[in-house]
C-alpha positions as CSV (number, residue, x, y, z in Angstrom):
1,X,-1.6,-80.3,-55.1
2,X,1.6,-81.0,-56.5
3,X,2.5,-84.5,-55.6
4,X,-0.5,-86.3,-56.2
5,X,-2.8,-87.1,-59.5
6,X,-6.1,-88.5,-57.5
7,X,-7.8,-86.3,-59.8
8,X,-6.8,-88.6,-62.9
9,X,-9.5,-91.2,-61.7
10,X,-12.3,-88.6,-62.9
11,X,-11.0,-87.6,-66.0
12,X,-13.5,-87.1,-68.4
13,X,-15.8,-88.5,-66.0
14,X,-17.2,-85.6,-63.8
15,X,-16.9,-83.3,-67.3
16,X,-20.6,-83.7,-67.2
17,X,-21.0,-81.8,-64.1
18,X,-20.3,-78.8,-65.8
19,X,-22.9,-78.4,-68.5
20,X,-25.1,-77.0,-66.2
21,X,-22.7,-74.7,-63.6
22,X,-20.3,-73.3,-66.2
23,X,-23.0,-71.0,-67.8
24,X,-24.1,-69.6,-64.5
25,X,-20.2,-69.5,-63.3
26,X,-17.8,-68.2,-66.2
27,X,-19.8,-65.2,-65.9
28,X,-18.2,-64.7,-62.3
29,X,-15.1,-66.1,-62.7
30,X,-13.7,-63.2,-64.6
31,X,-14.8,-60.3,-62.4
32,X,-13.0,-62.7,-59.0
33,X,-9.8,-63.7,-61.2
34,X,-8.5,-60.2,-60.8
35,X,-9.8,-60.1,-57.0
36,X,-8.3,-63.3,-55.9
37,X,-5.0,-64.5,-57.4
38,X,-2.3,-63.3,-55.2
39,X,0.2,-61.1,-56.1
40,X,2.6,-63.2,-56.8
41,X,0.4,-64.8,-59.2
42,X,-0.2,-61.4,-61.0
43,X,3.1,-59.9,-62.0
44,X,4.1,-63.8,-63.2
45,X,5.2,-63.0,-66.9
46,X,2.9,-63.8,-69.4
47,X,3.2,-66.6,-71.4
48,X,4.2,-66.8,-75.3
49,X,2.5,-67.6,-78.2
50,X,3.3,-67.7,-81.6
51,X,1.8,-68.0,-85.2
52,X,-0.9,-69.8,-86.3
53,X,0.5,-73.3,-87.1
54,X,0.0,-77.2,-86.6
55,X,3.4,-77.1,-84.9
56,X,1.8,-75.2,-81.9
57,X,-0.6,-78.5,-81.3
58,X,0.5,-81.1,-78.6
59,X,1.0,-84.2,-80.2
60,X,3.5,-87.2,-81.2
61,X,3.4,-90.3,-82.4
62,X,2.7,-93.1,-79.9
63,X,5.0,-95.6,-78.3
64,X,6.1,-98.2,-75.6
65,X,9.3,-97.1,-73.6
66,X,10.3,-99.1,-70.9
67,X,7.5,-101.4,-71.1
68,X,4.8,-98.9,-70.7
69,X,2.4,-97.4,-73.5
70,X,2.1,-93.8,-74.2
71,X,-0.4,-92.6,-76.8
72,X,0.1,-89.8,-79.0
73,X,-0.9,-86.6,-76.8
74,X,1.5,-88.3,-73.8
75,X,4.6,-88.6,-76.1
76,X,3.8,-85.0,-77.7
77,X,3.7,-83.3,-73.9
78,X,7.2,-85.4,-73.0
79,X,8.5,-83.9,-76.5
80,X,7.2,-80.5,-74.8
81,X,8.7,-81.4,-71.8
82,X,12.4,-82.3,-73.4
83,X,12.3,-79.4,-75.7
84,X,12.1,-76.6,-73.0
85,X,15.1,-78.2,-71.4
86,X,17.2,-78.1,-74.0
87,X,16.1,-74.8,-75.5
88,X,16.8,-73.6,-71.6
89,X,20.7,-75.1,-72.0
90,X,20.3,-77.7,-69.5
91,X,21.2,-81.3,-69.9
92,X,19.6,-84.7,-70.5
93,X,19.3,-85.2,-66.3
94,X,17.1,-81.9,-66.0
95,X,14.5,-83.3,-68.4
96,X,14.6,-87.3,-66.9
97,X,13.7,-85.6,-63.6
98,X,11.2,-83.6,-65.2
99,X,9.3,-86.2,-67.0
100,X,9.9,-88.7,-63.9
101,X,7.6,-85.7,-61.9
102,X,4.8,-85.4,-65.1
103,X,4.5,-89.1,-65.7
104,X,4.1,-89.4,-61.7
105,X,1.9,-86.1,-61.2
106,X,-0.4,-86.4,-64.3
107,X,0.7,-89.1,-66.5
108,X,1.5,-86.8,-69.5
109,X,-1.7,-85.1,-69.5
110,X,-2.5,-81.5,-69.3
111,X,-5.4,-81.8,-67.1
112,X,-7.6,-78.8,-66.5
113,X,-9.1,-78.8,-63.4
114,X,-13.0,-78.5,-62.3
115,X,-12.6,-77.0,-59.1
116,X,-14.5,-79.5,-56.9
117,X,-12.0,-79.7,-54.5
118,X,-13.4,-79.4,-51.0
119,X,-10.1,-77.5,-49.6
120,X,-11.3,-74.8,-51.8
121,X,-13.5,-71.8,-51.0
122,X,-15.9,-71.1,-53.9
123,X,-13.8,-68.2,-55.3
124,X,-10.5,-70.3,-55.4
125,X,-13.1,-72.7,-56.8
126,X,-14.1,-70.4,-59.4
127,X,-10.9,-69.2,-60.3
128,X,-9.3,-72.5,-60.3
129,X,-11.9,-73.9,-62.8
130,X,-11.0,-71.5,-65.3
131,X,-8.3,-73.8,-66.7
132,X,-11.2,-75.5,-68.4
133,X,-11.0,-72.9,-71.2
134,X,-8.0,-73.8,-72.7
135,X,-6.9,-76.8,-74.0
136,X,-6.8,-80.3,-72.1
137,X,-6.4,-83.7,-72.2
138,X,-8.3,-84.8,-69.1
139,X,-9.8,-83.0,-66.1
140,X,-8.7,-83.4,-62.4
141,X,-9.8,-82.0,-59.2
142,X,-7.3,-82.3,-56.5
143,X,-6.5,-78.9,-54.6
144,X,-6.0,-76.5,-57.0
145,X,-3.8,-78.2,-58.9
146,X,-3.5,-78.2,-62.9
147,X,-1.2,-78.9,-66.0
148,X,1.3,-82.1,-66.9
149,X,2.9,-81.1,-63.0
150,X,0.3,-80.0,-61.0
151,X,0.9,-76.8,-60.2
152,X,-1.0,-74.7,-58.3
153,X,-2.0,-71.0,-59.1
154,X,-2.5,-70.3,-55.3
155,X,1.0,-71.7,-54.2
156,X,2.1,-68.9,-56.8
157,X,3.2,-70.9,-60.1
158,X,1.9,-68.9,-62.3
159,X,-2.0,-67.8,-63.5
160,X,-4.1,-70.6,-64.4
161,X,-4.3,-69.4,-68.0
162,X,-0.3,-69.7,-67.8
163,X,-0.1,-72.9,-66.3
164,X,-2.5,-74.1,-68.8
165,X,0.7,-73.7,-71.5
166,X,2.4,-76.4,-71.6
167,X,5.4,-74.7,-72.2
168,X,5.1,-72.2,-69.5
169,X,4.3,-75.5,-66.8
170,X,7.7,-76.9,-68.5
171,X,9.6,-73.9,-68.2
172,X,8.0,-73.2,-64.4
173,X,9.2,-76.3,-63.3
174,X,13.2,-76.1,-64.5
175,X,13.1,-72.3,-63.1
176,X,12.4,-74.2,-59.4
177,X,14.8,-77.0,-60.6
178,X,17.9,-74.8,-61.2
179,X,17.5,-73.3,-58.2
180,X,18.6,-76.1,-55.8
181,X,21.7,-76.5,-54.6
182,X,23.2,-79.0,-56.3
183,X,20.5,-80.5,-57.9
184,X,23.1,-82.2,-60.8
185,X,24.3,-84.4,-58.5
186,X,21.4,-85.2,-56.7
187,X,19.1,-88.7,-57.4
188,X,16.2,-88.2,-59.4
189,X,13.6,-88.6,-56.1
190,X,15.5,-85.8,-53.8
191,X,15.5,-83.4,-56.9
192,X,11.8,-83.9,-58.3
193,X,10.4,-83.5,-54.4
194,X,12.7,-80.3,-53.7
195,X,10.3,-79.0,-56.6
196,X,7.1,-80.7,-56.3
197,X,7.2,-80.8,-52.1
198,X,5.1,-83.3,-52.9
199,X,2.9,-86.0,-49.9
200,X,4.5,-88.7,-52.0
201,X,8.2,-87.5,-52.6
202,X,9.4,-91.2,-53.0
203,X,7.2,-91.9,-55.8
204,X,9.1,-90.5,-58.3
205,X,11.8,-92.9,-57.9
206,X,9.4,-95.3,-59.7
207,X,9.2,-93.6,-63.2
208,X,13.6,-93.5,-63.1
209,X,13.8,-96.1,-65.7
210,X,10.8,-94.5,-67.9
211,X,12.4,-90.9,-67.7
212,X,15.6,-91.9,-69.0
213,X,14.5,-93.9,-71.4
214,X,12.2,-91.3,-72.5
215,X,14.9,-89.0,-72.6
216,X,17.1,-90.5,-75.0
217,X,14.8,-91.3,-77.1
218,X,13.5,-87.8,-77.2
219,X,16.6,-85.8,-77.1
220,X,17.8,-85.6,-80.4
221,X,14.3,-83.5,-81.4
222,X,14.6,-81.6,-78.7
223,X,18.4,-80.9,-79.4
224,X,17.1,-79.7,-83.3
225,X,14.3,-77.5,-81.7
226,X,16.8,-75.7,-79.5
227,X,19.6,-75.3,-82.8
228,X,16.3,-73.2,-84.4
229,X,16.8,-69.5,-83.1
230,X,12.6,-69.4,-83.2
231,X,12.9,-71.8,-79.9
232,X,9.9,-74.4,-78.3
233,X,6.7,-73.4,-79.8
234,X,3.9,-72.9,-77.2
235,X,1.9,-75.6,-77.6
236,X,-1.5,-73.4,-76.8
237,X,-2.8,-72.3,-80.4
238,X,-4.0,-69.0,-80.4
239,X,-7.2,-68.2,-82.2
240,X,-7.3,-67.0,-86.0
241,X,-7.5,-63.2,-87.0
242,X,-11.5,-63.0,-88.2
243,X,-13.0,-59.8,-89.2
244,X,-16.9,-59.5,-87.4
245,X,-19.3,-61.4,-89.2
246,X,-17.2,-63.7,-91.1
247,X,-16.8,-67.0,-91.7
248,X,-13.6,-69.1,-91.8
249,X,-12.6,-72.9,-92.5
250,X,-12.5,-74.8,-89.2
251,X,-9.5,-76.7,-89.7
252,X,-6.2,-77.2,-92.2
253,X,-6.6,-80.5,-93.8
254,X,-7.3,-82.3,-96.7
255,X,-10.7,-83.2,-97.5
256,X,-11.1,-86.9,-97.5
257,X,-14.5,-87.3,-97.6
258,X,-17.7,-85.2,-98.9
259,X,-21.5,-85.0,-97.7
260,X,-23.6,-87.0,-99.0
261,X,-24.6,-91.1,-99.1
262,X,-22.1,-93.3,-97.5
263,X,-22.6,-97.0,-96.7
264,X,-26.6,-96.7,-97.4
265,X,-26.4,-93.6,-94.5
266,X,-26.2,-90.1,-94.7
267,X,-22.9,-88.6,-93.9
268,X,-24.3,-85.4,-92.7
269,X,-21.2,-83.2,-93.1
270,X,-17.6,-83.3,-94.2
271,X,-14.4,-85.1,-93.3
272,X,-11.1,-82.8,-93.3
273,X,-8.5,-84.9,-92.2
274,X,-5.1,-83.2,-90.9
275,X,-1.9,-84.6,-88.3
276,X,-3.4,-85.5,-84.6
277,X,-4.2,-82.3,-82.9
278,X,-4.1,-79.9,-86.0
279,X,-6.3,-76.9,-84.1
280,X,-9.9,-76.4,-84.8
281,X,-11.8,-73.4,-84.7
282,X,-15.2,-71.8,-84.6
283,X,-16.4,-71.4,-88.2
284,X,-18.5,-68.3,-87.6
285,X,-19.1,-66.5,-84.2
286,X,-21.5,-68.4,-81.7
287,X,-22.3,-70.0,-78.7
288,X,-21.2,-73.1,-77.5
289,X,-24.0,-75.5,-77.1
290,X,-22.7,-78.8,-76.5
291,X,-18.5,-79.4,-75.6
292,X,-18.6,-83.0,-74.4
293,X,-17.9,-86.7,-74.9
294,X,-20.8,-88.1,-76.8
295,X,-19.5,-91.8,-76.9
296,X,-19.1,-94.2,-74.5
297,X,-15.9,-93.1,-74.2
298,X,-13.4,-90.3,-75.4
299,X,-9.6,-90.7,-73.6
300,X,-8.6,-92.6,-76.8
301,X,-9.5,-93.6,-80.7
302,X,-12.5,-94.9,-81.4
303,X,-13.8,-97.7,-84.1
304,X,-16.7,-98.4,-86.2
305,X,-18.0,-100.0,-83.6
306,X,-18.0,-97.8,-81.7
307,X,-21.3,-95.4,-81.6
308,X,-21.4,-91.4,-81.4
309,X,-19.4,-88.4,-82.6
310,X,-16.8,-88.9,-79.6
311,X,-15.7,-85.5,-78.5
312,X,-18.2,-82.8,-80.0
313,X,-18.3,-79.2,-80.1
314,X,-21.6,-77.5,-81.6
315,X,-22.2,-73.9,-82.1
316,X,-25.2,-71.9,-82.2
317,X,-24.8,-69.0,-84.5
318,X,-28.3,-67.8,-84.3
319,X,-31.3,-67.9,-87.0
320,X,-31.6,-71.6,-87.2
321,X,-28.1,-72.2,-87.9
322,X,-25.7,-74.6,-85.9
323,X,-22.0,-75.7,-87.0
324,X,-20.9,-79.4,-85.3
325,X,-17.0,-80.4,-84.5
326,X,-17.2,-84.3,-83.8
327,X,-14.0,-86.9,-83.5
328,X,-11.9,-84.1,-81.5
329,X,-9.1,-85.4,-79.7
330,X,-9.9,-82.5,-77.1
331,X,-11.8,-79.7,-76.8
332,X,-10.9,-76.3,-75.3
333,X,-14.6,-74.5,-74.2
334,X,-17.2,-75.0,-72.1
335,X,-21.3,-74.8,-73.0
336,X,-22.6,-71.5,-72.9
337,X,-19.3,-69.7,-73.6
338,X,-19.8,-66.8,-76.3
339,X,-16.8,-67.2,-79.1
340,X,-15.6,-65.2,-82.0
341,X,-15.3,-66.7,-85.9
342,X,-11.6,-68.2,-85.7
343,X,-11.5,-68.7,-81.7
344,X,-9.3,-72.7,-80.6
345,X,-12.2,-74.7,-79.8
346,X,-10.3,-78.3,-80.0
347,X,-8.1,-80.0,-82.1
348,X,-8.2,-82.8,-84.5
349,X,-8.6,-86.5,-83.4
350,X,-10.4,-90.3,-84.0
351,X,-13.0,-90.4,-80.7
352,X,-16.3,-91.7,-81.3
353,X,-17.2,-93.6,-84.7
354,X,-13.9,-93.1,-86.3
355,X,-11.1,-94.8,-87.9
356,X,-8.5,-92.2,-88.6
357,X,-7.7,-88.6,-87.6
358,X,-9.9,-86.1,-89.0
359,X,-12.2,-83.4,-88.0
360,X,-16.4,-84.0,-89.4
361,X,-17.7,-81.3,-89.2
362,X,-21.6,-80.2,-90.2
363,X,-23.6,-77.1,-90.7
364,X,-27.2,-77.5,-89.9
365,X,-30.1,-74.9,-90.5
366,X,-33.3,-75.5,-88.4
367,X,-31.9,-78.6,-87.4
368,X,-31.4,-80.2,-90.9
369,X,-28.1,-81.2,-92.1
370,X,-26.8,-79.3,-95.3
371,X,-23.8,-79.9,-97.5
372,X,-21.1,-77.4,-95.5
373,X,-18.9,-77.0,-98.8
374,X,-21.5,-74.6,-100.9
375,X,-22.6,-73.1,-97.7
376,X,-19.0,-71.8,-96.7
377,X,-18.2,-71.4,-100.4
378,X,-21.0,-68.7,-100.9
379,X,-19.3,-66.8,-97.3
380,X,-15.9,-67.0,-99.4
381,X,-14.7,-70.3,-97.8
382,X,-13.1,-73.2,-100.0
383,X,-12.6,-75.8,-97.9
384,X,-10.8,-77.4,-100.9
385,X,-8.2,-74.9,-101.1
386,X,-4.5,-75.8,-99.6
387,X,-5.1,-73.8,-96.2
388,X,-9.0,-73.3,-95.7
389,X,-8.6,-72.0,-92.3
């Protein structure tokens, strides 16, 4: 509900509840989504995309601003977040109250949301967890709520596969800000609730002093972004053009280190190592087997000391052979879910037993680990090439 993040608490957390109900429940969702988002929700434009491109990743480069950390992913959604303003033509004071509401509502995460929410019925439930296909940064479950604001799809914000943009969520909220009277002149708390309508309208004041130093220190980016005619990028990556059959490089990157013996161990696949949040895609078509935090935990980098892939995708592409995506930052499908060669399935990160960004990724047949770079070589994949995906 928009006003409230109690859903941050089990972020990442209750992601394990869903191994077992999203293979039984994506199924459904699809056939209700039609059947249950009102109307208003329906004829809500769509929202954009654009090429293929790092640039269409959420991420930034980490800071402290007014005394308070943000990591990467938070300052790359407040870059999002300052961008649409300007590209929309509105002034520094639009964007401090907009971040004032995201830092407040979500803390600059674009959380998905699992639909446990008692207030629900179990189609709102099933529709509402469909923001768990697309790219996240943490999971929440309060109302129906989802994205850097906590919209809602049922109080008519848009579809959850819109709100699940985080330029769409951006641009939602300025539409509703421009509309109130006056809203220039007004303090930051009166304009942020008489958007948000929020249970806790004076809790925005708190975040003031973030927001506007946020702003300043963001506004000159954003000001460049809205000089280029092409506009904010949508930060959703669409999936790569693959013909049937094929196989395609699961990342852009440089390869930094090769399969083979490493520190007296096996490093059972290879490093291709990219800018945080450079997309990630399915190698071959396949079903999702495991899309989960495999370390103790995942909501920031890891170290050698710390054990596990971190945040892990692995696909099942049948006859014996499986493809693994470890060290995401995020990951954008759910086990059980059926996707085609080239389909977003995360993006590039340092969870898990990691000390840099990069993706690892393996190919295994019958289980057994195999060197990835002949393998996609003879299917007309160089993963050595300038561009492999």
């Amino acid at each position: 509900m928009s006003g409230t993040a109690e859903g941050l608490a089990q972020a990442y957390a209750t992601r394990w509840l869903w191994k077992a109900a999203i293979p039984i429940a994506l199924p459904v969702l699809v056939g209700l989504t039609v059947l249950l988002i009102p109307l208003a929700v329906l004829v809500a434009p769509e929202a954009s995309t654009q090429a293929v491109s790092s640039a269409c990743s959420t991420g930034g480069t980490g800071a402290t601003v007014a005394g308070i950390e943000l990591d990467a992913v938070q300052m790359g959604q407040a870059q999002t977040i300052v961008n649409v303003a300007a590209v929309r033509g509105l002034g520094p004071y639009a964007a401090t109250v907009a971040l004032a509401t995201a830092y407040q509502e979500s803390r600059f995460r674009m959380l998905a949301n699992d639909g446990s929410s008692p207030e629900l019925t179990a189609e709102q439930a099933a529709v509402t967890a469909t923001s768990l296909q697309y790219a996240h940064d943490g999971l929440g479950s309060d109302h129906d709520s989802v994205n850097t604001f906590q919209q809602r799809w049922i109080a008519g914000w848009g579809t959850p596969a819109q709100l699940m943009d985080p330029v769409y969520a951006a641009e939602a909220f300025y539409a509703r800000l421009v509309e109130v009277p006056n809203w220039q002149t007004m303090s930051l708390t009166r304009a942020a609730q008489a958007v948000q309508v929020s249970a806790y309208g004076s809790a925005y004041a708190r975040w003031e002093p973030l927001a506007r130093e946020l702003t300043a220190m963001l506004w000159p980016a954003a000001q460049a972004t809205a000089a280029d005619a092409t506009g904010a990028a949508s930060a959703v990556c669409p999936g790569l053009p693959v013909a049937a059959g094929s196989w395609v490089g699961p990342s852009t990157g440089t390869v930094t280190s090769e399969y083979g013996q490493r520190w007296g161990t096996l490093h059972a696949g290879v490093d291709i190592a990219g800018p945080r949040n450079t997309p990630v895609y399915a190698a071959a078509d396949g079903t999702v087997t495991t899309a989960a935090c495999t370390s103790a935990y995942c909501d920031r980098d890891g170290s050698l000391n710390l054990a596990g892939y971190g945040n892990l995708v692995e696909l099942d592409h049948g006859v014996g052979v499986t493809t693994r995506y470890a060290h995401l930052s995020g990951y954008t499908v759910t086990p059980g879910q059926q996707v085609p060669a080239g389909a977003l399935i995360g993006f590039q990160g340092s969870t898990g037993n990691s000390t840099g960004v990069h993706l690892h990724f393996e190919v295994r047949v019958d289980g057994a680990p195999i060197d990835p770079v002949p393998w996609l070589v003879d299917r007309g994949v160089d993963l050595h090439a300038p561009n492999p995906a």
